[in-house]
PQR file of N, CA, C, O and H, with PARSE charges and radii, in Angstrom:
ATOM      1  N   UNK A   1      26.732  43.824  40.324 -0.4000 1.5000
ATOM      2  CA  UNK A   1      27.007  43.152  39.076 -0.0000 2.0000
ATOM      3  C   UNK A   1      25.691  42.919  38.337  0.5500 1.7000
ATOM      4  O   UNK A   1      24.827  42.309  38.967 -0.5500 1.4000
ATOM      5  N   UNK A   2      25.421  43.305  37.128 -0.4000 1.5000
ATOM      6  CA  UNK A   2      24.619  42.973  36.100 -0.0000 2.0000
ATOM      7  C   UNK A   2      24.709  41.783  35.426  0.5500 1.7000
ATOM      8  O   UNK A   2      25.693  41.107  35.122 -0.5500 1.4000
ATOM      9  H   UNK A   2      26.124  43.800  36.617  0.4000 1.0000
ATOM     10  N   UNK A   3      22.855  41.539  35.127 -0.4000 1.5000
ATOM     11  CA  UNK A   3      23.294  40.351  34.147 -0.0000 2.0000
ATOM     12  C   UNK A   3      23.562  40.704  33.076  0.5500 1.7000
ATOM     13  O   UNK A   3      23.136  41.763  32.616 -0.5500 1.4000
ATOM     14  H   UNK A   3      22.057  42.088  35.374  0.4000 1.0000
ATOM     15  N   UNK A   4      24.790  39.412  32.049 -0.4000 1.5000
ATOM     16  CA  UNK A   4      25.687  39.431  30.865 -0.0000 2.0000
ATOM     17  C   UNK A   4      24.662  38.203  30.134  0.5500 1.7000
ATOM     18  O   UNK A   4      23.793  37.373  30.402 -0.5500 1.4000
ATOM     19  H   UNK A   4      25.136  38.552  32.423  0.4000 1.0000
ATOM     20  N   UNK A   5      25.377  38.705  29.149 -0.4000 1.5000
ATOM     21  CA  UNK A   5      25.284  37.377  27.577 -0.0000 2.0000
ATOM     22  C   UNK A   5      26.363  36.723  27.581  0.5500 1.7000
ATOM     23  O   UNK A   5      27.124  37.222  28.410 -0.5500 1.4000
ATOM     24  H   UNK A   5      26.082  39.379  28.931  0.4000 1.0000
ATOM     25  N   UNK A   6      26.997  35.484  26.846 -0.4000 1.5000
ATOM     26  CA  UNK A   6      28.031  35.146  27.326 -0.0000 2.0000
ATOM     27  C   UNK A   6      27.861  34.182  25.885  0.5500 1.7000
ATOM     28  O   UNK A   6      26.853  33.502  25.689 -0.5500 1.4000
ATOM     29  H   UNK A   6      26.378  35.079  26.173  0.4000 1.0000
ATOM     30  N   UNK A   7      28.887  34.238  25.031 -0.4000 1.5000
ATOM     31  CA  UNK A   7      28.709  33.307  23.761 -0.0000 2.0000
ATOM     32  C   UNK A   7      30.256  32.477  23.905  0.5500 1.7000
ATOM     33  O   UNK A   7      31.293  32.917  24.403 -0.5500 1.4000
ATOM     34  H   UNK A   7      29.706  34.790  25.190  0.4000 1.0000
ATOM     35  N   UNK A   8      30.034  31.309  23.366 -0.4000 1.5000
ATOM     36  CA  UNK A   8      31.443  30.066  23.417 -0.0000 2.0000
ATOM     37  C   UNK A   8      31.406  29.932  21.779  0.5500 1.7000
ATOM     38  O   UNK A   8      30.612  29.731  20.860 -0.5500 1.4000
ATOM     39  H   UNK A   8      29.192  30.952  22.962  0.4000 1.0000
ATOM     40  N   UNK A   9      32.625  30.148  22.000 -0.4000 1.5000
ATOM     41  CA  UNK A   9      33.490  28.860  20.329 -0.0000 2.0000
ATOM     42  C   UNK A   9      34.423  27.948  20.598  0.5500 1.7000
ATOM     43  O   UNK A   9      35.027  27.474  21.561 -0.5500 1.4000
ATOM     44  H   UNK A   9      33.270  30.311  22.747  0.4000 1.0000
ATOM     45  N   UNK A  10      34.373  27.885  19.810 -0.4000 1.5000
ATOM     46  CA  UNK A  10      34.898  26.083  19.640 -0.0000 2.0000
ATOM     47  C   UNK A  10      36.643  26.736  18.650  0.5500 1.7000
ATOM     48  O   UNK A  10      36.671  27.436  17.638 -0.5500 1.4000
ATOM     49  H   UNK A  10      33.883  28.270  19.028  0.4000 1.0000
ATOM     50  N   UNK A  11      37.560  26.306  19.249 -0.4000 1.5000
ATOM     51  CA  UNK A  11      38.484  26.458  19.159 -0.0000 2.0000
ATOM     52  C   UNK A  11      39.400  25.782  18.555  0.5500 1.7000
ATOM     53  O   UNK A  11      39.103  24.963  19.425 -0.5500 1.4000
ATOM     54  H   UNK A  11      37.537  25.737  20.071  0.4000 1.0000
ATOM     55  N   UNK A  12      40.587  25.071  17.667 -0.4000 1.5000
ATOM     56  CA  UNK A  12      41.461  24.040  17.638 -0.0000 2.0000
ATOM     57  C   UNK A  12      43.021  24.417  17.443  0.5500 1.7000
ATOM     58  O   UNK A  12      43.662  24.784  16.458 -0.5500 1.4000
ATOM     59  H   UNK A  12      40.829  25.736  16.961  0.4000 1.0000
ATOM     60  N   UNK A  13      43.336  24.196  18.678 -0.4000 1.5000
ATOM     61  CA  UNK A  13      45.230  24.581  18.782 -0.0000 2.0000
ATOM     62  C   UNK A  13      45.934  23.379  18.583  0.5500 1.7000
ATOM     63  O   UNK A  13      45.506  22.237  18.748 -0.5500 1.4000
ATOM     64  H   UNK A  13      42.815  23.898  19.478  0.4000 1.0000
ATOM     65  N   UNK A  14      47.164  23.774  18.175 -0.4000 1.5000
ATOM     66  CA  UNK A  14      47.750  22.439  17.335 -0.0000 2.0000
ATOM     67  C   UNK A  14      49.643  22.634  18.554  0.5500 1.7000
ATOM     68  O   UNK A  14      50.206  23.592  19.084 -0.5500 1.4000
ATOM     69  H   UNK A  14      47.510  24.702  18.041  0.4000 1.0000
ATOM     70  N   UNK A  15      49.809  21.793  18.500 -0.4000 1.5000
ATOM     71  CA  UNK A  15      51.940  22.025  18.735 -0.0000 2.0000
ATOM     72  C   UNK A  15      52.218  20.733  18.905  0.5500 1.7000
ATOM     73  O   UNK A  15      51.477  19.804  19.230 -0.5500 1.4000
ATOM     74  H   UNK A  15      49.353  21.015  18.069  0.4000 1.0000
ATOM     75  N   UNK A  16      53.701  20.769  18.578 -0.4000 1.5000
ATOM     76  CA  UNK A  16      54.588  19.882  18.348 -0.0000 2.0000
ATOM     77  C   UNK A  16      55.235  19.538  19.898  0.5500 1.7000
ATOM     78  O   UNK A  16      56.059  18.639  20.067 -0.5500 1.4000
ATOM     79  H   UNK A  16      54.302  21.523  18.314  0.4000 1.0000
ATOM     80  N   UNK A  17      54.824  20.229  20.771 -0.4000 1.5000
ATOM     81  CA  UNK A  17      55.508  20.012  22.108 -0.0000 2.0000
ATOM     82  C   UNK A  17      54.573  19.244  22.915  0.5500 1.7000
ATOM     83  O   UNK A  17      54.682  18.021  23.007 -0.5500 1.4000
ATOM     84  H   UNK A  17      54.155  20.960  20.634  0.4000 1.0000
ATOM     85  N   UNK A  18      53.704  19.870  23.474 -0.4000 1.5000
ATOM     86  CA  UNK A  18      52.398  19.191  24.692 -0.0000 2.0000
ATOM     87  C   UNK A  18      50.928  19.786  24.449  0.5500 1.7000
ATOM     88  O   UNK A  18      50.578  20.952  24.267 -0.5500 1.4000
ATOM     89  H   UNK A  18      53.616  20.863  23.399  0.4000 1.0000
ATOM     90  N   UNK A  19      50.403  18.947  24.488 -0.4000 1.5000
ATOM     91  CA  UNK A  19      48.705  19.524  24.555 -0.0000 2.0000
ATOM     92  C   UNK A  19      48.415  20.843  25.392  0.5500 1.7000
ATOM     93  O   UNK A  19      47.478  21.636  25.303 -0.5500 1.4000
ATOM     94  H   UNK A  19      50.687  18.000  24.636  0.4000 1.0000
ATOM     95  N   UNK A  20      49.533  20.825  26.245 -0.4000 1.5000
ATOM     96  CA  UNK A  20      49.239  22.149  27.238 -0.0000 2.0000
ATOM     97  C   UNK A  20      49.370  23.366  26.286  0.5500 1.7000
ATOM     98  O   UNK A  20      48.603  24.311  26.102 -0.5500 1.4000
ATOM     99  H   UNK A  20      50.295  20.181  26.317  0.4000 1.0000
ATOM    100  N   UNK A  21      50.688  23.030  25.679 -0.4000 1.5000
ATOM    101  CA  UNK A  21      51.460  24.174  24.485 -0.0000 2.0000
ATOM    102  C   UNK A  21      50.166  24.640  23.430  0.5500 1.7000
ATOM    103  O   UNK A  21      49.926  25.821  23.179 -0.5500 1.4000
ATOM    104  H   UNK A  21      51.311  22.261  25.828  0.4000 1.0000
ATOM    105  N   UNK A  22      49.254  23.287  22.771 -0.4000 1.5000
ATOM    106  CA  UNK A  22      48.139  23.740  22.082 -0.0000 2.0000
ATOM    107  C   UNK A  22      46.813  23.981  22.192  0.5500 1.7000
ATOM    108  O   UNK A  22      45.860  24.030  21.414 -0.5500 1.4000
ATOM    109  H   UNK A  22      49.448  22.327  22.975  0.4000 1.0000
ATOM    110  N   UNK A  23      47.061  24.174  23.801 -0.4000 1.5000
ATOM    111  CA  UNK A  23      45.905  25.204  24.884 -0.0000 2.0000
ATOM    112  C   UNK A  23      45.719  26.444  24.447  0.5500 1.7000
ATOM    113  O   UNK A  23      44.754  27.090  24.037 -0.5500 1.4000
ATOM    114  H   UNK A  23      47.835  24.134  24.432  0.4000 1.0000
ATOM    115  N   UNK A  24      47.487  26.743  24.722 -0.4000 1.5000
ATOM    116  CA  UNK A  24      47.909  28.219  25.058 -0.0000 2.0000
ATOM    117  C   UNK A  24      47.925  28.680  23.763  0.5500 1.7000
ATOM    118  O   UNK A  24      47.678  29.867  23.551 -0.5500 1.4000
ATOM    119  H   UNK A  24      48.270  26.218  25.055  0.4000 1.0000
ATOM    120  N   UNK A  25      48.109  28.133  23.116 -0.4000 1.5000
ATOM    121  CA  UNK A  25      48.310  28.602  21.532 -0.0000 2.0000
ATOM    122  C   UNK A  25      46.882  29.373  20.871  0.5500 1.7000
ATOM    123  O   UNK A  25      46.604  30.489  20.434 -0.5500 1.4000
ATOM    124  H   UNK A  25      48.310  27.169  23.288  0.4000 1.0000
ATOM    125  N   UNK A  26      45.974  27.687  21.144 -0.4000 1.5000
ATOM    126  CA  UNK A  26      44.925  28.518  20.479 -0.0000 2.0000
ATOM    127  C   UNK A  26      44.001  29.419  21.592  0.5500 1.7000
ATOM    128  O   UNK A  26      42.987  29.662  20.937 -0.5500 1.4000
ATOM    129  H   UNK A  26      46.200  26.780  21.499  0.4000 1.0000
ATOM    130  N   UNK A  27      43.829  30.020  22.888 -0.4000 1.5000
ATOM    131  CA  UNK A  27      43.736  31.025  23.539 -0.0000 2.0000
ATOM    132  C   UNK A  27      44.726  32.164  23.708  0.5500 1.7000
ATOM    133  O   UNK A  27      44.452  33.060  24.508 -0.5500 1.4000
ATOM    134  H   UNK A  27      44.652  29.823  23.420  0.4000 1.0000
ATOM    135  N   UNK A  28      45.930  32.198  22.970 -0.4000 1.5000
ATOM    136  CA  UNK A  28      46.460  33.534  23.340 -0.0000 2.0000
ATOM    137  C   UNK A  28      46.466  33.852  21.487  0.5500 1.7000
ATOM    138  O   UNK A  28      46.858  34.965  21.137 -0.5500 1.4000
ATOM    139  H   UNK A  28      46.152  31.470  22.320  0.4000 1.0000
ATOM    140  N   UNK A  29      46.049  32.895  20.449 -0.4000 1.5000
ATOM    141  CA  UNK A  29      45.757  33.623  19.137 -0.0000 2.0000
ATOM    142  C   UNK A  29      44.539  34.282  19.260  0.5500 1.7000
ATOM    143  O   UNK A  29      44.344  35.462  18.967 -0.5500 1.4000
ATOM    144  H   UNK A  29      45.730  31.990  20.734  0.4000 1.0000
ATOM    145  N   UNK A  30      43.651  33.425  19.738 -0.4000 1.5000
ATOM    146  CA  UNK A  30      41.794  33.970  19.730 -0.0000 2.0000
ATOM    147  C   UNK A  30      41.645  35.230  20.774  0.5500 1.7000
ATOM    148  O   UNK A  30      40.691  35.998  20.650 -0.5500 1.4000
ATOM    149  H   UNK A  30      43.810  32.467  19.976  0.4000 1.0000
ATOM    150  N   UNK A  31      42.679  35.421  21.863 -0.4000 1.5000
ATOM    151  CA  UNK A  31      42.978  36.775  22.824 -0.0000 2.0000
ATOM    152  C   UNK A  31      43.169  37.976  21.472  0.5500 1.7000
ATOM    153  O   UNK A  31      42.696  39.069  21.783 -0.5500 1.4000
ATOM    154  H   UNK A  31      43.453  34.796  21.963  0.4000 1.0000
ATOM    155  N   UNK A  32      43.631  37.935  20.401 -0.4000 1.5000
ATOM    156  CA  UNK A  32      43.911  39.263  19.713 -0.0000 2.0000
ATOM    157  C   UNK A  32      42.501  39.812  18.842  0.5500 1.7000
ATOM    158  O   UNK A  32      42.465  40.939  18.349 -0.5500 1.4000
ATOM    159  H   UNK A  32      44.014  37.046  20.148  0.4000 1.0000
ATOM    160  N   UNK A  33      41.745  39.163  18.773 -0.4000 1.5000
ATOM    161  CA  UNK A  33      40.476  38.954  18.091 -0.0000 2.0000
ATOM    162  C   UNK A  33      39.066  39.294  19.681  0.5500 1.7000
ATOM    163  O   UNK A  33      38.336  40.208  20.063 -0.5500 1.4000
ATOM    164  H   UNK A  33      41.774  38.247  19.173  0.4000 1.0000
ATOM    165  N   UNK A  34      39.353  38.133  20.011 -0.4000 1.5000
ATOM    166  CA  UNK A  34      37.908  37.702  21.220 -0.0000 2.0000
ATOM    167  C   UNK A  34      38.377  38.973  22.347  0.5500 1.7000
ATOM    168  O   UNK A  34      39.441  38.902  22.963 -0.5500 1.4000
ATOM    169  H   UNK A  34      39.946  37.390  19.701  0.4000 1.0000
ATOM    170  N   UNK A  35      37.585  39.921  22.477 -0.4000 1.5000
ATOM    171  CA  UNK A  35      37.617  40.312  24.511 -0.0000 2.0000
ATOM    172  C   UNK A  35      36.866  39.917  25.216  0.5500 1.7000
ATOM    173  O   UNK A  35      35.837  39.620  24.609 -0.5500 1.4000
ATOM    174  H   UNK A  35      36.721  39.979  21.977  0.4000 1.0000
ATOM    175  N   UNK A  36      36.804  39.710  26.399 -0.4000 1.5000
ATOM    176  CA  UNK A  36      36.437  39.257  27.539 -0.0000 2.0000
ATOM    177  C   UNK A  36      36.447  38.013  27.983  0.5500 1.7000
ATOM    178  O   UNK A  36      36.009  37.612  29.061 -0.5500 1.4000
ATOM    179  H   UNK A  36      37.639  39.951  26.892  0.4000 1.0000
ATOM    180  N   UNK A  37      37.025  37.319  27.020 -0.4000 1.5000
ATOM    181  CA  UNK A  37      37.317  35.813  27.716 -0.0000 2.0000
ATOM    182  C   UNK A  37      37.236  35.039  28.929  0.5500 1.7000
ATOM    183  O   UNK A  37      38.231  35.277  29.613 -0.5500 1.4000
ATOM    184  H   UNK A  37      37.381  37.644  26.144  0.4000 1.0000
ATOM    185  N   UNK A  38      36.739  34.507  29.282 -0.4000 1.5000
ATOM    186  CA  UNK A  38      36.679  33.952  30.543 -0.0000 2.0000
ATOM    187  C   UNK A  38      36.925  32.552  30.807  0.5500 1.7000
ATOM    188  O   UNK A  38      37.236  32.306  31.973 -0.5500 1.4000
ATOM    189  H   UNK A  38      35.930  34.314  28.726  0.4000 1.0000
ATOM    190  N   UNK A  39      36.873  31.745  30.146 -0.4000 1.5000
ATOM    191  CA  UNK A  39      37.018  30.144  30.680 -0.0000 2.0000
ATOM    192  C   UNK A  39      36.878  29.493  29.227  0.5500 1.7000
ATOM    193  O   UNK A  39      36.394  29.971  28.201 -0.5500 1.4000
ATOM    194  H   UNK A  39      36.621  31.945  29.199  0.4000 1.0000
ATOM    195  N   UNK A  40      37.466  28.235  29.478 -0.4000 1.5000
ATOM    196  CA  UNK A  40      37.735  27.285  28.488 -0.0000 2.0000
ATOM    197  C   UNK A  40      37.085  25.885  29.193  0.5500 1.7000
ATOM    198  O   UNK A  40      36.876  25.759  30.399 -0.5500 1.4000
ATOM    199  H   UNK A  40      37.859  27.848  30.312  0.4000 1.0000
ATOM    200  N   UNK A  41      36.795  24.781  28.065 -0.4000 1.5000
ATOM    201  CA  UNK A  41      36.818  23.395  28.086 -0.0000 2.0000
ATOM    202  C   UNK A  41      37.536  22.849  27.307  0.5500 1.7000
ATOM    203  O   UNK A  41      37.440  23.229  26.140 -0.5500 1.4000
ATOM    204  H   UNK A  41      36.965  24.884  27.085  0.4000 1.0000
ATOM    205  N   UNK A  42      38.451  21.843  27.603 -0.4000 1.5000
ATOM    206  CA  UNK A  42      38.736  21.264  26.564 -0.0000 2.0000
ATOM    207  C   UNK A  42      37.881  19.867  26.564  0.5500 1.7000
ATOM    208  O   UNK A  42      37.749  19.061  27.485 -0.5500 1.4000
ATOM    209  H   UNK A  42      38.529  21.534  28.552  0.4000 1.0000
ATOM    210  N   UNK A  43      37.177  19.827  24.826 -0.4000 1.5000
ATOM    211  CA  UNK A  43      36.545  18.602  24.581 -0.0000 2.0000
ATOM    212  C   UNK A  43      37.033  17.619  23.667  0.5500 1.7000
ATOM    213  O   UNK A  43      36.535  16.493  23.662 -0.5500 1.4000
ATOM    214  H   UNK A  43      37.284  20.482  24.077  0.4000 1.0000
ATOM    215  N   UNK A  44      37.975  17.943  22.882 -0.4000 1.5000
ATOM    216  CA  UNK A  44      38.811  16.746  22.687 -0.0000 2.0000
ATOM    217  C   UNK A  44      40.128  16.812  22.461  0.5500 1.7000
ATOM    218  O   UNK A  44      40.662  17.874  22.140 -0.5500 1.4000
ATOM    219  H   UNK A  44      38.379  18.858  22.886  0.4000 1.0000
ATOM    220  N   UNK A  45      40.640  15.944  22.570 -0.4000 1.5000
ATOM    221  CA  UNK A  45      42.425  15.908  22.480 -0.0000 2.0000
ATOM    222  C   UNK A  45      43.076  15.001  21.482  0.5500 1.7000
ATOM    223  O   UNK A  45      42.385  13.990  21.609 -0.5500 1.4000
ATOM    224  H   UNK A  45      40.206  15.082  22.830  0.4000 1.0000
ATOM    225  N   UNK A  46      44.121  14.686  20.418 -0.4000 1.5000
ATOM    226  CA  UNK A  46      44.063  13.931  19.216 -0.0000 2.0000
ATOM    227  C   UNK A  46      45.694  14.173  19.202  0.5500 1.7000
ATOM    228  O   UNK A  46      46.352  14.843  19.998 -0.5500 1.4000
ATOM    229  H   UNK A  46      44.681  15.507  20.315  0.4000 1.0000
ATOM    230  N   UNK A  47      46.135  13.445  18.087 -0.4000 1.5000
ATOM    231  CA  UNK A  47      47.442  13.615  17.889 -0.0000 2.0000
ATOM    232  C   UNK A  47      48.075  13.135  16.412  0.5500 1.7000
ATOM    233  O   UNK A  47      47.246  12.471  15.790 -0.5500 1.4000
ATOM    234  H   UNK A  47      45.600  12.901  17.441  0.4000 1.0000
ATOM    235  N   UNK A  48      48.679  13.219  16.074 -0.4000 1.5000
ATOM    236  CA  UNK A  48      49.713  12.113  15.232 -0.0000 2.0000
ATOM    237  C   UNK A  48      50.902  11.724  15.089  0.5500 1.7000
ATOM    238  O   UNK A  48      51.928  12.405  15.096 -0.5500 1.4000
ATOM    239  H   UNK A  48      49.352  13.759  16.580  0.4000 1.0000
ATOM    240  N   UNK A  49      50.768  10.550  14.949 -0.4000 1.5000
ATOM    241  CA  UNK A  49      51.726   9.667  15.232 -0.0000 2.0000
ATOM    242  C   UNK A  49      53.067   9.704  13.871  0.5500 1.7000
ATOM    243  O   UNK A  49      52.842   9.568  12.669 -0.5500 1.4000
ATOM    244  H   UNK A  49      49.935   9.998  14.943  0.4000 1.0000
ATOM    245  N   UNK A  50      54.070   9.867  14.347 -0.4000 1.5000
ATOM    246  CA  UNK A  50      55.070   9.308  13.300 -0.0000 2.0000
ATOM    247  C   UNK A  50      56.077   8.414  13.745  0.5500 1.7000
ATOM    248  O   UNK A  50      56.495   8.646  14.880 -0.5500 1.4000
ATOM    249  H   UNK A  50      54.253   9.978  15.324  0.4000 1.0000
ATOM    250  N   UNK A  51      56.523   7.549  13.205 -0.4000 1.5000
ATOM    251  CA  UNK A  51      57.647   6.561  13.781 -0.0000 2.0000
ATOM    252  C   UNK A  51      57.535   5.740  15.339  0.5500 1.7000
ATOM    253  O   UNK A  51      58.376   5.427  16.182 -0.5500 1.4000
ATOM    254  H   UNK A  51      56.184   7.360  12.283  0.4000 1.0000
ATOM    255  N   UNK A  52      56.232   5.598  15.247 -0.4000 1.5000
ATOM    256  CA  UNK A  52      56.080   5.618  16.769 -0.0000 2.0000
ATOM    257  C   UNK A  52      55.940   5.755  17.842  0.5500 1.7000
ATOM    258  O   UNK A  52      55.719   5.042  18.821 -0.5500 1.4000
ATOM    259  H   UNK A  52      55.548   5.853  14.563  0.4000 1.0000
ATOM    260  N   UNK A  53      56.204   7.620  17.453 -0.4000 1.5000
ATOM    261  CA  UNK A  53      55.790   8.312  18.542 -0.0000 2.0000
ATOM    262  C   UNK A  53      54.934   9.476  18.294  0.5500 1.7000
ATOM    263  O   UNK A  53      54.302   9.612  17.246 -0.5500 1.4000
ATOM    264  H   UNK A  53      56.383   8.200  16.658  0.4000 1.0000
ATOM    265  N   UNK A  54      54.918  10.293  19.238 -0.4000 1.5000
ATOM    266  CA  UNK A  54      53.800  11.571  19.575 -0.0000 2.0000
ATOM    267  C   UNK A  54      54.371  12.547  18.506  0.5500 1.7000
ATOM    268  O   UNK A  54      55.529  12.902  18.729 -0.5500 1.4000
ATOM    269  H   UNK A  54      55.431  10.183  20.089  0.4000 1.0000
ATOM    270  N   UNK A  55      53.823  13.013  17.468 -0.4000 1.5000
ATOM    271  CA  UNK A  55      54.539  13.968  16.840 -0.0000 2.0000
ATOM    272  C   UNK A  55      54.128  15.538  16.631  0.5500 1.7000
ATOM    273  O   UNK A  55      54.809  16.536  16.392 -0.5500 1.4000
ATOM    274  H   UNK A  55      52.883  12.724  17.287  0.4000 1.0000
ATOM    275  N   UNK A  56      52.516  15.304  16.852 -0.4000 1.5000
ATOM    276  CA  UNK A  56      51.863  16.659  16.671 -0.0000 2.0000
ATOM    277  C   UNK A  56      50.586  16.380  17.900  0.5500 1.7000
ATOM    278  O   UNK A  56      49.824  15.414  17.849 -0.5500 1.4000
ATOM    279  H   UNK A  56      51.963  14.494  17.046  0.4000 1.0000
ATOM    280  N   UNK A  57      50.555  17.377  18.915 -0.4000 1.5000
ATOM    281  CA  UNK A  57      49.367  17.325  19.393 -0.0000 2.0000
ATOM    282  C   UNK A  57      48.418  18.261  18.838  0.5500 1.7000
ATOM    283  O   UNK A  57      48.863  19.298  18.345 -0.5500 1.4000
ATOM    284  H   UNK A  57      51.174  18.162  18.956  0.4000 1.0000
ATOM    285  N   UNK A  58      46.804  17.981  18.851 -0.4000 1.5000
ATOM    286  CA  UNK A  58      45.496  19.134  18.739 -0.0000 2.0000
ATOM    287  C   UNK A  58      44.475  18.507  19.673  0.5500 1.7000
ATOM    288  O   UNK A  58      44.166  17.344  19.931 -0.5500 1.4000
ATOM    289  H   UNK A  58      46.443  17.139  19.252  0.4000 1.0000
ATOM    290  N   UNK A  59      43.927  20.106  20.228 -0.4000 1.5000
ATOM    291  CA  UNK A  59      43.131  19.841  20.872 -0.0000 2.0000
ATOM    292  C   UNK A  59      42.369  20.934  20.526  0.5500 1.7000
ATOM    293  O   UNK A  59      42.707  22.034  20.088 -0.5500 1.4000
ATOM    294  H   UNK A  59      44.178  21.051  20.019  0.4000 1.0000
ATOM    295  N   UNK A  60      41.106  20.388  20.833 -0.4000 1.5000
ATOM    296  CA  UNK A  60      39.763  21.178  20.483 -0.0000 2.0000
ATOM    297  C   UNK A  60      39.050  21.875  22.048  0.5500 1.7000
ATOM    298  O   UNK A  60      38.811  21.252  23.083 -0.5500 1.4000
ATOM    299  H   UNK A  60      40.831  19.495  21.189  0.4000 1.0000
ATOM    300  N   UNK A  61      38.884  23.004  21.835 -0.4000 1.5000
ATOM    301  CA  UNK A  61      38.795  24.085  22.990 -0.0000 2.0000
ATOM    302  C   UNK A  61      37.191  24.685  23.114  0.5500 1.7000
ATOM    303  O   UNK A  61      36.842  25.230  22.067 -0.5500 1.4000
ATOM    304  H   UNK A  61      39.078  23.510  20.995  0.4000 1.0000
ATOM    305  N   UNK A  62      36.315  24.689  24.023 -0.4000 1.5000
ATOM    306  CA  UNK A  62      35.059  25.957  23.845 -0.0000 2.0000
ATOM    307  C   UNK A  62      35.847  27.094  24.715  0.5500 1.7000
ATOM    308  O   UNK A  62      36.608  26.693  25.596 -0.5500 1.4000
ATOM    309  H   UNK A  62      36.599  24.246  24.873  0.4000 1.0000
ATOM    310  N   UNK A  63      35.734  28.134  24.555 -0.4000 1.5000
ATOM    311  CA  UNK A  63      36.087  29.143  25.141 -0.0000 2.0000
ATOM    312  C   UNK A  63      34.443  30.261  25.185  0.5500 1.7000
ATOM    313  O   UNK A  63      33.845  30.741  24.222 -0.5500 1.4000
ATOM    314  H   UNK A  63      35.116  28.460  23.840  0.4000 1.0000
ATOM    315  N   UNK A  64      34.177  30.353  26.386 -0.4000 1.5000
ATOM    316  CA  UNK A  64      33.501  31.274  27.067 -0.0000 2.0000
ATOM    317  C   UNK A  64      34.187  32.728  26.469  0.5500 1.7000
ATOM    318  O   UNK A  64      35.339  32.784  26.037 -0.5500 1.4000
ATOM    319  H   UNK A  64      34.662  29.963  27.168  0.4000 1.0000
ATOM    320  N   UNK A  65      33.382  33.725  26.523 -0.4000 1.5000
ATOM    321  CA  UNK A  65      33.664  35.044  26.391 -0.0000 2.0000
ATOM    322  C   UNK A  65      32.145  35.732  26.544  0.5500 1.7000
ATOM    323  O   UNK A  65      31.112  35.324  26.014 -0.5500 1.4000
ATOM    324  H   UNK A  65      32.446  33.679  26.874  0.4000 1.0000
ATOM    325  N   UNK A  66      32.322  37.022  27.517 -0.4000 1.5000
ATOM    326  CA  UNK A  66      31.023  38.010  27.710 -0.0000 2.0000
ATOM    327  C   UNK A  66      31.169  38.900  26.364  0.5500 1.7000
ATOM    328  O   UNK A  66      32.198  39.420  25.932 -0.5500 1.4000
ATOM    329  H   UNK A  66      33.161  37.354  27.948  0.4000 1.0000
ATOM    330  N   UNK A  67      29.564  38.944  25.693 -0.4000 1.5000
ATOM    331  CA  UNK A  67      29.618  40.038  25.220 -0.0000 2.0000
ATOM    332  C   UNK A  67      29.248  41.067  25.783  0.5500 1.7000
ATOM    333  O   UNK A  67      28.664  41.147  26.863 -0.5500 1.4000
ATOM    334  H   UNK A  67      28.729  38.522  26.043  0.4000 1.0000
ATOM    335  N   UNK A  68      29.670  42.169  24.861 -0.4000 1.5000
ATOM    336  CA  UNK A  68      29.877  43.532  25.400 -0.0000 2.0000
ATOM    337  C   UNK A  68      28.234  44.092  25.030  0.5500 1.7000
ATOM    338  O   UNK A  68      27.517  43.534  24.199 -0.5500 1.4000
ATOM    339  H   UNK A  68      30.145  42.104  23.984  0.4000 1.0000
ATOM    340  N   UNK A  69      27.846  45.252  25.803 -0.4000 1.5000
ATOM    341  CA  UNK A  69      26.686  45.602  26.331 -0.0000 2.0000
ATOM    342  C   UNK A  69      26.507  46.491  24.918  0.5500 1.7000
ATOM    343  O   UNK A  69      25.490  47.159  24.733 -0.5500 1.4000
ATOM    344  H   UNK A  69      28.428  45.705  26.478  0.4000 1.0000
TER
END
């Protein structure tokens, strides 16, 4: 194995269901664009509220990816 370069962005997926849902969201949109992906952080998590309850989750993502040689 050779050494790589390896650049992160900063990501923000949004859904109406679970923070998990606006994981996947914004890593399988940035999959049609980004190759080589490799790992994520999530660094923040947020929401809004309507009537009381949970109505929209977002969460903010770095996603790892190798660039290509």
């Amino acid at each position: 194995m050779g050494d790589h370069v390896y650049k992160m962005v900063e990501l923000v997926g949004s859904s109406r269901e679970s923070i998990e849902d606006a994981i996947n969201q914004a890593i399988a949109r940035a999959s049609n664009t980004i190759r080589h992906m490799g790992w994520f952080e999530v660094v923040e998590t947020r929401g809004h509220i309507e009537d009381g309850r949970v109505a929209h989750y977002q969460v903010t993502v770095r996603v790892g990816f190798r660039l290509e040689e």
